[in-house]
FIKOLNU-154157 format. One record per residue (C-alpha): residue in one letter; x, y, z; chain. Coordinates in steps of 0.001 Angstrom, whole numbers, plus 500000, padded with zeros to 6 digits. Layout:
// FIKOLNU-154157
{r a&px X&py Y&pz Z&c A}
...
//
This chain:
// FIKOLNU-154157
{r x&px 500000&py 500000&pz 500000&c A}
{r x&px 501106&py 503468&pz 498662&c A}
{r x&px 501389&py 505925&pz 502075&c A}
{r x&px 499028&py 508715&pz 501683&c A}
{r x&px 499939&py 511500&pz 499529&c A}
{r x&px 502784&py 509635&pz 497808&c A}
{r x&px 502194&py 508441&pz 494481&c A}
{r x&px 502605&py 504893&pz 493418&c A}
{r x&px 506459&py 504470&pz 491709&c A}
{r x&px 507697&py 507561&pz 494057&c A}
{r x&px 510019&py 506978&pz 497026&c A}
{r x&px 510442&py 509569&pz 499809&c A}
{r x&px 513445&py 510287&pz 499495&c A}
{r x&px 512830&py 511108&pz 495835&c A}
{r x&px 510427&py 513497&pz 496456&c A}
{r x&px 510664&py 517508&pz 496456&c A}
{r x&px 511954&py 518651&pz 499829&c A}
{r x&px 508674&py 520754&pz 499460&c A}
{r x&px 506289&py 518140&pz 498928&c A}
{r x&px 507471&py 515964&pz 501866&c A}
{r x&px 507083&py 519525&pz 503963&c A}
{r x&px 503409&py 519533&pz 503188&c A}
{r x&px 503334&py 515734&pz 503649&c A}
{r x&px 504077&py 516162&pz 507099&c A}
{r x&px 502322&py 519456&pz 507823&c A}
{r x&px 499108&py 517601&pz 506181&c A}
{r x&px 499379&py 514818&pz 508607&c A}
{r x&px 500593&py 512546&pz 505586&c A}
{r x&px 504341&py 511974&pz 507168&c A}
{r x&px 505294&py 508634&pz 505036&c A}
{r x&px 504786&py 505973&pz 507127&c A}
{r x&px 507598&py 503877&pz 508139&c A}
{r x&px 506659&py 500256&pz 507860&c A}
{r x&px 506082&py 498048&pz 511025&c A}
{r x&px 508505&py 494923&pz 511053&c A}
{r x&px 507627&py 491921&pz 508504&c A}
{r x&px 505525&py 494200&pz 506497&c A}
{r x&px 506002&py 494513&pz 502467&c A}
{r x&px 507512&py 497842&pz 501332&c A}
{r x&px 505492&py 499723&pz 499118&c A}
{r x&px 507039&py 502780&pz 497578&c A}
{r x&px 507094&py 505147&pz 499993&c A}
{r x&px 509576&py 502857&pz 501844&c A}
{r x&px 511590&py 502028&pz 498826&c A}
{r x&px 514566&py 503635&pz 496342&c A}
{r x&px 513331&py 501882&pz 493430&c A}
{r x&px 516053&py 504172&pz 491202&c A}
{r x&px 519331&py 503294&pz 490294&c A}
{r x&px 521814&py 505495&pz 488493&c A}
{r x&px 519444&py 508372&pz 488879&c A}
{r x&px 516282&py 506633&pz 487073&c A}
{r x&px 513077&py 506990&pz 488150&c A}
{r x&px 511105&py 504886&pz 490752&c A}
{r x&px 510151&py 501470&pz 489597&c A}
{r x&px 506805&py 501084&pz 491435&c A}
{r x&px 506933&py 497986&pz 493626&c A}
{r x&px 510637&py 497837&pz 493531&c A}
{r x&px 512576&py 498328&pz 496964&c A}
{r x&px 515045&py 497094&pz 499145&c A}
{r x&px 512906&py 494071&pz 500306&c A}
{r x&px 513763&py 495059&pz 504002&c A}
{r x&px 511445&py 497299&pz 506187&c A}
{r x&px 512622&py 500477&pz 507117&c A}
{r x&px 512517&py 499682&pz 510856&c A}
{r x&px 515344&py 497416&pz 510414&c A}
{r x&px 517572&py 500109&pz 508510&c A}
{r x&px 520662&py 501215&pz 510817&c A}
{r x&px 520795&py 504996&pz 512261&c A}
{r x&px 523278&py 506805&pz 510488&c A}
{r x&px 526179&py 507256&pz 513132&c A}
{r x&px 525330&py 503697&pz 514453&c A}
{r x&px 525934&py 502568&pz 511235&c A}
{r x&px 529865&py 504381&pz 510753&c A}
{r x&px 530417&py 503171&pz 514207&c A}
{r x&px 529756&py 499560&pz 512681&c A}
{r x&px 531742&py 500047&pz 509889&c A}
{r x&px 534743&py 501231&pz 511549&c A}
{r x&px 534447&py 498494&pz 514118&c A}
{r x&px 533832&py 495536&pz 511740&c A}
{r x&px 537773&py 496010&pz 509949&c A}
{r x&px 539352&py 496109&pz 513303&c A}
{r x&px 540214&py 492702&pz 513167&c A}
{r x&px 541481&py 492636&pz 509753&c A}
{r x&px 543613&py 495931&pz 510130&c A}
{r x&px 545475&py 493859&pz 513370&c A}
{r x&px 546646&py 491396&pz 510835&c A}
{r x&px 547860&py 493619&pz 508454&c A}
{r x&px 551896&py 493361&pz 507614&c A}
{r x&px 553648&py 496413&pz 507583&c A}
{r x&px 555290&py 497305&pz 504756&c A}
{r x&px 558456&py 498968&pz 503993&c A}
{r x&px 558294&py 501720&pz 501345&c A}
{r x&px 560817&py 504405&pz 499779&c A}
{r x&px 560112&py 507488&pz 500381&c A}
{r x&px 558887&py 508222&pz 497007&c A}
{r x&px 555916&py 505934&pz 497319&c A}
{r x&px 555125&py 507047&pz 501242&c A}
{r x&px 552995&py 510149&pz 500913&c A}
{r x&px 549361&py 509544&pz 502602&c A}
{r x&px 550366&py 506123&pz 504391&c A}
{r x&px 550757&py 505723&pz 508044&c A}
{r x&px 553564&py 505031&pz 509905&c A}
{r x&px 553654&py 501306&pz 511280&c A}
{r x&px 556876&py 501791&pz 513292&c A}
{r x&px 557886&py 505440&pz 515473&c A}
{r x&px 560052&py 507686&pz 513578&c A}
{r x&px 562602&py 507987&pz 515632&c A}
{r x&px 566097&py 510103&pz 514615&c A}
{r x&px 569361&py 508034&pz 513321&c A}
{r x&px 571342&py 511258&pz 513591&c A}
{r x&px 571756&py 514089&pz 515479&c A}
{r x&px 569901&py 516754&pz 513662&c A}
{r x&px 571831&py 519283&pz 513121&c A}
{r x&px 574680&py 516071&pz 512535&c A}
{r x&px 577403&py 518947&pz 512585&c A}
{r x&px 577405&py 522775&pz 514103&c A}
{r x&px 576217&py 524783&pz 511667&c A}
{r x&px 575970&py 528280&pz 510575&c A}
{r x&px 572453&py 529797&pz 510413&c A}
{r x&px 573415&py 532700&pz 508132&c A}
{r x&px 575520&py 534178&pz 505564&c A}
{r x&px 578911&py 536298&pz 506779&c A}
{r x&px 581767&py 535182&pz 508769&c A}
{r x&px 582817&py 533097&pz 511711&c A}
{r x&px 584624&py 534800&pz 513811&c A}
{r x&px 586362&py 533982&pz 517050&c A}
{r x&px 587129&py 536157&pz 520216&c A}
{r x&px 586790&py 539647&pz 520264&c A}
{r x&px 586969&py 542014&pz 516886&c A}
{r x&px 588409&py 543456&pz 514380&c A}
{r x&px 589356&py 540373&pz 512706&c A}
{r x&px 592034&py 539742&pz 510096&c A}
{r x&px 589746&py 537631&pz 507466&c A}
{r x&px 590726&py 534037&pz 505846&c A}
{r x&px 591610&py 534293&pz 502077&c A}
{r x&px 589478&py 531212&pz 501570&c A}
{r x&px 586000&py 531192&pz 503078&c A}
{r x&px 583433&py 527513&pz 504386&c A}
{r x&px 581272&py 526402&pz 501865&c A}
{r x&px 578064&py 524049&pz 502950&c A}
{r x&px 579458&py 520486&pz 501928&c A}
{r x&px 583169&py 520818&pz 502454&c A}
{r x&px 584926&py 519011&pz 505306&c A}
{r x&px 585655&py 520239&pz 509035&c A}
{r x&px 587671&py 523152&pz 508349&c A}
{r x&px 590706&py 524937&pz 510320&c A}
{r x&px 589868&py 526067&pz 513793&c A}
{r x&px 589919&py 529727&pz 514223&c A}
{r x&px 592422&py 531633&pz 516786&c A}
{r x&px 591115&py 534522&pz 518413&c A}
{r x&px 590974&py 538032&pz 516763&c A}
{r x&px 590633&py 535697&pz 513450&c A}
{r x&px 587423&py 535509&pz 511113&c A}
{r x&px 586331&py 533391&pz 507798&c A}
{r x&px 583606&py 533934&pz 505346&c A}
{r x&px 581507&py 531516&pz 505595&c A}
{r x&px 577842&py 530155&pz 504047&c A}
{r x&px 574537&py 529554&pz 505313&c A}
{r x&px 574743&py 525332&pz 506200&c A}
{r x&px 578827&py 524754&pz 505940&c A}
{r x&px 580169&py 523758&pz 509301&c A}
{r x&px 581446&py 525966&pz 512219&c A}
{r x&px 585310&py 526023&pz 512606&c A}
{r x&px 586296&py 524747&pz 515729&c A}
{r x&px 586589&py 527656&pz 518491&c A}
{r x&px 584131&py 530048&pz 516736&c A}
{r x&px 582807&py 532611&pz 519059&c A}
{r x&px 579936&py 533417&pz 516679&c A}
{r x&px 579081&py 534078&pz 513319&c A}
{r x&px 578872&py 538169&pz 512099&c A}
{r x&px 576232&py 538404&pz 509791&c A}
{r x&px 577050&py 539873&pz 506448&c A}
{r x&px 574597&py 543461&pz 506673&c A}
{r x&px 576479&py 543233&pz 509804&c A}
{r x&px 579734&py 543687&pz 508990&c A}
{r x&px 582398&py 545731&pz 507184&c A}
{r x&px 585643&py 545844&pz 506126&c A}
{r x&px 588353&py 548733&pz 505993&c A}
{r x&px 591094&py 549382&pz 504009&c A}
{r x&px 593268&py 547117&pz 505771&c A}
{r x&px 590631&py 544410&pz 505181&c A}
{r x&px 590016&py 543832&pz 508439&c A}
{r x&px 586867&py 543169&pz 509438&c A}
{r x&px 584618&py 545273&pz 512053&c A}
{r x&px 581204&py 544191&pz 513840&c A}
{r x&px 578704&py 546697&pz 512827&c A}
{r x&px 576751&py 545540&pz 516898&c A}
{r x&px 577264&py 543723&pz 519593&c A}
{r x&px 577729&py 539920&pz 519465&c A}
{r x&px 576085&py 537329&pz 521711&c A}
{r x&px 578611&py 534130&pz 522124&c A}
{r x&px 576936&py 531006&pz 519712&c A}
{r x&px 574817&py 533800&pz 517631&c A}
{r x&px 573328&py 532452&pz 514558&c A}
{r x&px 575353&py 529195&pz 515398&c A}
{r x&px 573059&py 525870&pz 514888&c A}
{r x&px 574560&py 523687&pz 517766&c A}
{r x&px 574355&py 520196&pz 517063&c A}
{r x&px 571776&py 518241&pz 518216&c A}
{r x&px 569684&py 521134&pz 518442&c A}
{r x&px 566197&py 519973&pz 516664&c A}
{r x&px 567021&py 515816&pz 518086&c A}
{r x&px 569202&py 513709&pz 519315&c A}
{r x&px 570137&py 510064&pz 517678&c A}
{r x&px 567551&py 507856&pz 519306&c A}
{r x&px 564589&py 510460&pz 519842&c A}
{r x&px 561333&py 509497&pz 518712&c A}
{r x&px 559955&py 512195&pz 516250&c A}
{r x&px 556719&py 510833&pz 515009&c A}
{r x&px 554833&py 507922&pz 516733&c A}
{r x&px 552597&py 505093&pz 514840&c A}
{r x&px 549530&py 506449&pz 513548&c A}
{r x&px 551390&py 509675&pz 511964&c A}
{r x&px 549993&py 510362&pz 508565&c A}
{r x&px 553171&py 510838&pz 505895&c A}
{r x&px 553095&py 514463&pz 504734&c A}
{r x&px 555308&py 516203&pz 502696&c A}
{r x&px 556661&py 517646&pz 505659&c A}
{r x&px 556909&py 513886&pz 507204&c A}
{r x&px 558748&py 513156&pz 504122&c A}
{r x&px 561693&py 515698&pz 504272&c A}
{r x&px 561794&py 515363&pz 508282&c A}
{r x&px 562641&py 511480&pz 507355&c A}
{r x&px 565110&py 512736&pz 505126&c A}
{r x&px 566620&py 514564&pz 507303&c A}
{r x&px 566826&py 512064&pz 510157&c A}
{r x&px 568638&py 509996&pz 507165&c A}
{r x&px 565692&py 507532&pz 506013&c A}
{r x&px 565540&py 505806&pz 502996&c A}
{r x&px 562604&py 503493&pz 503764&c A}
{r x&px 559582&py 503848&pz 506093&c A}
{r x&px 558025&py 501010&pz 507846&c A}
{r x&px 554030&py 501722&pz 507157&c A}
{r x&px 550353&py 500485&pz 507217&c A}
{r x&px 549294&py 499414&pz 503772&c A}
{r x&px 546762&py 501106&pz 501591&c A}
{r x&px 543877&py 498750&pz 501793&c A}
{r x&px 543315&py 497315&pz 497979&c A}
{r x&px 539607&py 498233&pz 496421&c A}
{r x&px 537806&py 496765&pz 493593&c A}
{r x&px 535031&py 498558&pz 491749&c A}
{r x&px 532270&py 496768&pz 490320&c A}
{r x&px 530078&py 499515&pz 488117&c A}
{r x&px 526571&py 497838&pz 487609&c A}
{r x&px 523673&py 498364&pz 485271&c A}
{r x&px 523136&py 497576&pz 481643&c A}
{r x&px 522020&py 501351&pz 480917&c A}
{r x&px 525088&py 502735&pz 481573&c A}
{r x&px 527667&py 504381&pz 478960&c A}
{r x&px 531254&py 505072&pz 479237&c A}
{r x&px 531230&py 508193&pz 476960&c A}
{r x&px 529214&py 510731&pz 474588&c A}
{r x&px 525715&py 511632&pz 475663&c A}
{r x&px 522595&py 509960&pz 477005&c A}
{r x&px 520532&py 508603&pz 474527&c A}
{r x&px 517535&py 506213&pz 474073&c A}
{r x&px 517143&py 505325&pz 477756&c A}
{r x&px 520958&py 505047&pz 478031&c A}
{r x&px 522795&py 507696&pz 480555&c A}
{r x&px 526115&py 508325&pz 481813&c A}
{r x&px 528250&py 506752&pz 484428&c A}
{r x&px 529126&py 509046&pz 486707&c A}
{r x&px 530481&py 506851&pz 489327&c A}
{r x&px 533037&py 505148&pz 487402&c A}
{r x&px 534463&py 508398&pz 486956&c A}
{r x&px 534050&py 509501&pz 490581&c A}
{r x&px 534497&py 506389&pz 492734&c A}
{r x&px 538226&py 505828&pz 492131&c A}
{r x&px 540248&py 509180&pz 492830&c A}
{r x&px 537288&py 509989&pz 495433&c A}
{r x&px 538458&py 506218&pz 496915&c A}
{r x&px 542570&py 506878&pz 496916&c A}
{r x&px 541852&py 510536&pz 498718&c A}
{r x&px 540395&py 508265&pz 501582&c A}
{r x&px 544074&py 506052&pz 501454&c A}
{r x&px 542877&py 502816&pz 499442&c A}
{r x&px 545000&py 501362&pz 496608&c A}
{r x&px 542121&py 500557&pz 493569&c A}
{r x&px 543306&py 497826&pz 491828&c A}
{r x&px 540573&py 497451&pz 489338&c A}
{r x&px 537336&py 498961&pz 487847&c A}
{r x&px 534915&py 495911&pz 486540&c A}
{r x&px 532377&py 496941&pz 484494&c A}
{r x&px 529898&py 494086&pz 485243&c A}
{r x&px 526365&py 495401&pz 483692&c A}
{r x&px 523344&py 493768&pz 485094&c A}
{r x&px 524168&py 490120&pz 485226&c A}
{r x&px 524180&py 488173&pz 488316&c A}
{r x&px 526758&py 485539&pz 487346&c A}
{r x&px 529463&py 488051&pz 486286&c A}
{r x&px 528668&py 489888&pz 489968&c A}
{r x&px 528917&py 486047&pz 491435&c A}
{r x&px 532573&py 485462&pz 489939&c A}
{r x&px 533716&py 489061&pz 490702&c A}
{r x&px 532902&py 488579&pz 494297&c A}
{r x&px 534228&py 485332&pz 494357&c A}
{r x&px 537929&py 485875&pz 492433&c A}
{r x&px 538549&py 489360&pz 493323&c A}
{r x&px 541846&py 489380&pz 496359&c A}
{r x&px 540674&py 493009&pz 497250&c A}
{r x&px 540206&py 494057&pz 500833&c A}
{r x&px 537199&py 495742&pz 500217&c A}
{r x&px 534809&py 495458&pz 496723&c A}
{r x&px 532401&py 498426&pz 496173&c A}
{r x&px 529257&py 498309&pz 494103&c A}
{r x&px 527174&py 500580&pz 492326&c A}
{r x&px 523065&py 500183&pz 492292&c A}
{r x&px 521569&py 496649&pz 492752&c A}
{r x&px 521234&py 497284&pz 496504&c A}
{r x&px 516915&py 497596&pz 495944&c A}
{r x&px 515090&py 494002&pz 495399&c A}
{r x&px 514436&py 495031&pz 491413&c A}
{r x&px 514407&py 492076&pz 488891&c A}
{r x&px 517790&py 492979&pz 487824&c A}
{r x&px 518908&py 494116&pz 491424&c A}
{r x&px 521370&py 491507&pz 492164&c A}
{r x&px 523459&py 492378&pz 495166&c A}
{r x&px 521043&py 490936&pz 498148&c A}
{r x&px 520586&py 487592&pz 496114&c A}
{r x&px 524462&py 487136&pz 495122&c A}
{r x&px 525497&py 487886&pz 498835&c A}
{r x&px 522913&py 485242&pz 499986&c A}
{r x&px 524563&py 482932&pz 497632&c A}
{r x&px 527854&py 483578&pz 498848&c A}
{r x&px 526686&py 483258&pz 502629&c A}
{r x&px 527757&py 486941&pz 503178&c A}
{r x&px 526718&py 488101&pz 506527&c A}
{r x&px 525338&py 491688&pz 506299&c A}
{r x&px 526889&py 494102&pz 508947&c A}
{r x&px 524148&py 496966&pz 507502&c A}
{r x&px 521232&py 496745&pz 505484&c A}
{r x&px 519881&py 500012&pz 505199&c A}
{r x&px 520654&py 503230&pz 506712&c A}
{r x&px 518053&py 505741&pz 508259&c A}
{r x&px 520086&py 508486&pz 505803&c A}
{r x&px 518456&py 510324&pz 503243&c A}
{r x&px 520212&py 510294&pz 500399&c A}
{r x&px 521689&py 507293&pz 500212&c A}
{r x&px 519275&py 504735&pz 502577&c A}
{r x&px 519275&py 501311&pz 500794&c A}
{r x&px 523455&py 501037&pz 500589&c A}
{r x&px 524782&py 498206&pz 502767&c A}
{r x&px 528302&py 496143&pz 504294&c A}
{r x&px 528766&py 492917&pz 503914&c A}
{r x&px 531609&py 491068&pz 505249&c A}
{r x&px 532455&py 487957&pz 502350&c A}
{r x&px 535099&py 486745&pz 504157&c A}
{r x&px 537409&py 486958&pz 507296&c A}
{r x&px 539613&py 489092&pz 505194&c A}
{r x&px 536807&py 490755&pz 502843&c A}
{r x&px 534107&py 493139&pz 502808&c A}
{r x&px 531407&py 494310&pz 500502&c A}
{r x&px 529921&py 498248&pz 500651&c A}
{r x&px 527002&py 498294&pz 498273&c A}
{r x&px 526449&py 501804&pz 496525&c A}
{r x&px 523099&py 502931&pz 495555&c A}
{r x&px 523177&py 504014&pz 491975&c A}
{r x&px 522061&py 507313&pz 492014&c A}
{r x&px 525666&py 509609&pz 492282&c A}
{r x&px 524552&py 511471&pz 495310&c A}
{r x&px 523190&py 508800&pz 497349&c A}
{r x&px 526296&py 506985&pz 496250&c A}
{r x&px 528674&py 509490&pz 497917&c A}
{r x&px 526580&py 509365&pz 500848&c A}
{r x&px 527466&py 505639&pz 501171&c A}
{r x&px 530682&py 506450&pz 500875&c A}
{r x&px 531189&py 508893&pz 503405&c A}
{r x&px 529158&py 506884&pz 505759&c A}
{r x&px 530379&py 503152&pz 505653&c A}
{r x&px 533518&py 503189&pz 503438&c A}
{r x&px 535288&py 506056&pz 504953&c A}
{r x&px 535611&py 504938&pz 508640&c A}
{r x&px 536539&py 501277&pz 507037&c A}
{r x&px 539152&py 502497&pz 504547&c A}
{r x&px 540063&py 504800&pz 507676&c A}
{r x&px 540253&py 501800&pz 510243&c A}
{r x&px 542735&py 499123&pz 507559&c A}
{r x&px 544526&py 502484&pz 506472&c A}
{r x&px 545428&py 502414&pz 510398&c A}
{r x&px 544149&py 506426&pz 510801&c A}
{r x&px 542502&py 507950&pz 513561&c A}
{r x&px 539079&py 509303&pz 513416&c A}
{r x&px 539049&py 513405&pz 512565&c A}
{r x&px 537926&py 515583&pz 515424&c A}
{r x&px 533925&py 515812&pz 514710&c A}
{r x&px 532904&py 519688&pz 515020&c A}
{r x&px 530013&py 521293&pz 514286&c A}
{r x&px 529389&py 525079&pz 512381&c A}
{r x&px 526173&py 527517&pz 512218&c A}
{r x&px 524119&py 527018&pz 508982&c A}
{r x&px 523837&py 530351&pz 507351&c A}
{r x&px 520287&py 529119&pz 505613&c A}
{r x&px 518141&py 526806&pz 506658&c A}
{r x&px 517983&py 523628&pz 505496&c A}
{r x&px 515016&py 521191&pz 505528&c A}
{r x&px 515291&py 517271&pz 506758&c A}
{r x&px 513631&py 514365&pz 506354&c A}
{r x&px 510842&py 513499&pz 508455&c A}
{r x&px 512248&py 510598&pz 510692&c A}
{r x&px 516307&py 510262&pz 509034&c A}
{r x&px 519499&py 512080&pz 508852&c A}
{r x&px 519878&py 513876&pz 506083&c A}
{r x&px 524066&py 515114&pz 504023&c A}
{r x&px 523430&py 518119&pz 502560&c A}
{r x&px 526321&py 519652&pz 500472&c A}
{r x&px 527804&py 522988&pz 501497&c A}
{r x&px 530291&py 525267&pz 501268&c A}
{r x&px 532349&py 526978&pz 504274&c A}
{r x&px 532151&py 530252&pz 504419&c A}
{r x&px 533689&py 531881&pz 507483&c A}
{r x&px 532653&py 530196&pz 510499&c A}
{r x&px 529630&py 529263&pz 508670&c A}
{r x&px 528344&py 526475&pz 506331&c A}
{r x&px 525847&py 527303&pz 503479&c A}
{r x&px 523942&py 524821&pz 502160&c A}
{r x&px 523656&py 524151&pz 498329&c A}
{r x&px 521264&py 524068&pz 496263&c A}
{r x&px 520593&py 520622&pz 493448&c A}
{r x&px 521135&py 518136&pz 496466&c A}
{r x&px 518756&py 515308&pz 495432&c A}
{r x&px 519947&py 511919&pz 495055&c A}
{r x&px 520407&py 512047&pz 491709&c A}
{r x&px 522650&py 515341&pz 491633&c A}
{r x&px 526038&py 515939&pz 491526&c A}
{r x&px 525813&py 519761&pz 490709&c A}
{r x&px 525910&py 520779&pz 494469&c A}
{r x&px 528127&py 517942&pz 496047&c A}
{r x&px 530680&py 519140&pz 492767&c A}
{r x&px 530422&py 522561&pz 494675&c A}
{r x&px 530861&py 521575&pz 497938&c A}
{r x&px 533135&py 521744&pz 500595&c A}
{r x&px 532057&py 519555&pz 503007&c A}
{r x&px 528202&py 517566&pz 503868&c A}
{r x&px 526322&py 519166&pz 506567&c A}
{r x&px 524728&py 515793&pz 508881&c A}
{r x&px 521138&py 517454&pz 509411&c A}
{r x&px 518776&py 516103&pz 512107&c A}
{r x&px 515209&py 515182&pz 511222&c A}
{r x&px 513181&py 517671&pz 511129&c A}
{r x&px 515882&py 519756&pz 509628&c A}
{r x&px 518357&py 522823&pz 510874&c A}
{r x&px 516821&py 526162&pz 511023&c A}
{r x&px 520016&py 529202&pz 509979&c A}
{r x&px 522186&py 529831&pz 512753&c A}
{r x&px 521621&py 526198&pz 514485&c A}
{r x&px 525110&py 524325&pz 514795&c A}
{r x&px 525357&py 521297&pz 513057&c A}
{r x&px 527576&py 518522&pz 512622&c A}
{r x&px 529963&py 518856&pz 508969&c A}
{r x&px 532169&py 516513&pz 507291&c A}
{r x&px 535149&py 517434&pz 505350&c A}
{r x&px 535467&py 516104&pz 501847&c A}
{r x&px 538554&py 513741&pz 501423&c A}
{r x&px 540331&py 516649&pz 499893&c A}
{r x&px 539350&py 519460&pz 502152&c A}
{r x&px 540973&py 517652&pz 505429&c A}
{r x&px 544873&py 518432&pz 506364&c A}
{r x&px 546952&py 515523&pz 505002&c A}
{r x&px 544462&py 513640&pz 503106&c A}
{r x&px 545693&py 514973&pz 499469&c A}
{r x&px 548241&py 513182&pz 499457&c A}
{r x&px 546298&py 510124&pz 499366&c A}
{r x&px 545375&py 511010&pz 495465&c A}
{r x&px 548769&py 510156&pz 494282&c A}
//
């Protein structure tokens, strides 16, 4: 049975924010099924790849059963913990390091400086001045040079190493010459000024970074420095792609009833910003056998589909995984867009995160059960959650969480418009998803925001 003021073929979550509004203010709020009942549309995402509703088609499951939303990341994080324990470090150049995490402290195999060094430009000098001046001055690179004797100076560059009994080093605006060429201090000097002491950032032996640390650039030329060649770090987990649906083209434009992939496109570099390796992008079309020997020969740690998730005659997901003896983590999430995506573990070593096919509710997946699993075999921590004003309003769902895309602005988060499930206009836009409550976020109410991948310090590097 259709719920009242929702017509037949059209799921909630597919309808104008507007019209759901008046559902609710008309005492029509879509129903949510009891437990055991049949879906009818208003409890289904009959779409895929941003078609319309098929009426009758849905996700087989009530809604009562579907997971609330931060339950459901909690799960997801929590279900590759035992996986990420058994995970072999691996040892990596520095070239291939950005974006890991290190599996082993950083800890210094030199002093750092290894060497006093000088911190400027000018001349060692030693004792008090004028100072006769060295025909030849200290490069950076050359060997220990000649110690100085007092009243005695030598030119010397940023980097080379301190003659032994230097008093200081005389910057060059600092200093002048006369016609004797000796050399005069143009103010006072302080005894070790602009002298790097050894030692003075670390000692051989200190720890510098502990596990966890995400590989930066910075991380990078600080291993350099500490004379690394190779860092001891988590691996990227390895993803597969499987991009479902017979109606789907790999280039030029829609035509007759065929449309775009978008998620082909998307799903990989969107993937590596959140640290996985993708091995592979399987094109599998609507066919249940091809999805059946995917699942069964791929190696990946985690295989993501797109669409199939409803209980459509060519949804295929549900029925493979039952074939497979899958057990389903999450079926369902009480997130608008986005609600029919699920996990599935395959194997000890394997999971599944089924994608609904519209682009949208596909990202929403993403961000809510691939992220923290990627995160948790990737061996990061979870970001800091915060929260920021909404400069607009924006409306919810009646009963589940809703991602709106916005941008930041300040100290404040404005929603975007062209956020249906089917839309990629405003998520292409965005800097971040607002997580709004049901019932929706009036402007000026602090609500929770994620960062996009790219958007969050140290995540970039992840895209190489």
């Amino acid at each position: 049975m259709t719920a009242p003021g929702i017509r037949d073929g059209q799921d909630a979550e597919d309808l104008d924010v507007e019209e759901v509004l008046a559902l609710v203010k008309d005492g029509n709020r879509p129903a949510r099924p009891s437990a055991g009942a049949t879906p009818g549309p208003a409890a289904t995402h009959g779409g895929r790849h941003g078609s319309p509703g098929v009426p009758g088609a849905g996700t087989g499951h009530p809604q009562a059963s579907a997971t609330p939303w931060t339950d459901a990341r909690t799960r997801a994080g929590r279900a590759a913990r035992s996986l990420a324990a058994r995970r072999t470090p691996v040892s990596v150049t520095l070239d291939d390091a950005l974006g890991l995490v290190l599996a082993a402290p950083l800890t210094a195999l030199t002093d750092l400086p290894s060497f006093n060094t000088s911190a400027m430009d000018g001349w060692a000098v030693a004792g008090p001045g004028p100072w006769a001046v060295r025909d030849e001055g200290v490069l950076a690179g050359q060997a220990e040079p000649a110690p100085l004797v007092d009243g005695e100076a030598v030119g010397i560059a940023t980097g080379a190493r301190i003659p032994p009994d230097t008093t200081a080093v005389l910057r060059s605006e600092h200093g002048r010459t006369d016609e004797k060429g000796r050399l005069h201090p143009g103010r006072d000097l302080q005894h070790g000024q602009d002298i790097r002491p050894r030692g003075q950032e670390c000692r051989s032996g200190d720890q510098l970074l502990p596990v966890g640390a995400v590989v930066t650039p910075a991380v990078l030329g600080l291993a350099a420095a500490a004379g690394y060649d190779t860092l001891a770090a988590v691996p990227r987990p390895r993803v597969e792609v499987f991009v479902l649906g017979d109606e789907l083209l790999t280039e030029g434009r829609p035509h007759d009833g065929l449309i775009r992939d978008a998620l082909g496109p998307m799903l990989p570099p969107w993937l590596r910003a959140m640290g996985a390796e993708v091995v592979a992008v399987r094109r599998l079309g609507d066919d249940a056998e091809a999805l059946y020997q995917a699942l069964t020969t791929s190696a990946a740690d985690l295989i993501v589909t797109t669409g199939g998730t409803a209980a459509g005659p060519v949804d295929h997901v549900h029925p493979t995984l039952r074939r497979l003896d899958a057990e389903l983590l999450v079926d369902g999430v009480e997130v608008r867009p986005g609600h029919p995506m699920l996990l599935a573990e395959l194997t000890a070593d394997r999971y599944l995160v089924g994608l609904p096919g519209n682009p949208l509710a596909a990202v929403s997946g993403l961000l809510t059960l691939a992220e923290p699993l990627l995160r948790t075999l990737a061996g990061r921590s979870a970001p800091e959650p915060y929260t920021l004003p909404l400069r607009e309003a924006a409306h919810g769902h009646p009963y589940d969480t809703r991602l709106v895309p916005v941008v930041l602005r300040g100290d404040h988060a404005l929603p975007l418009h062209y956020n249906g499930p089917a839309m990629l206009r405003g998520i292409a836009a965005a800097d971040a998803l607002a997580v709004v409550p049901p019932g929706g976020a009036r402007a000026g109410q602090e609500t929770e925001v994620l960062d996009l991948p790219w958007a969050t310090a140290g995540i970039a590097a992840c895209f190489t």
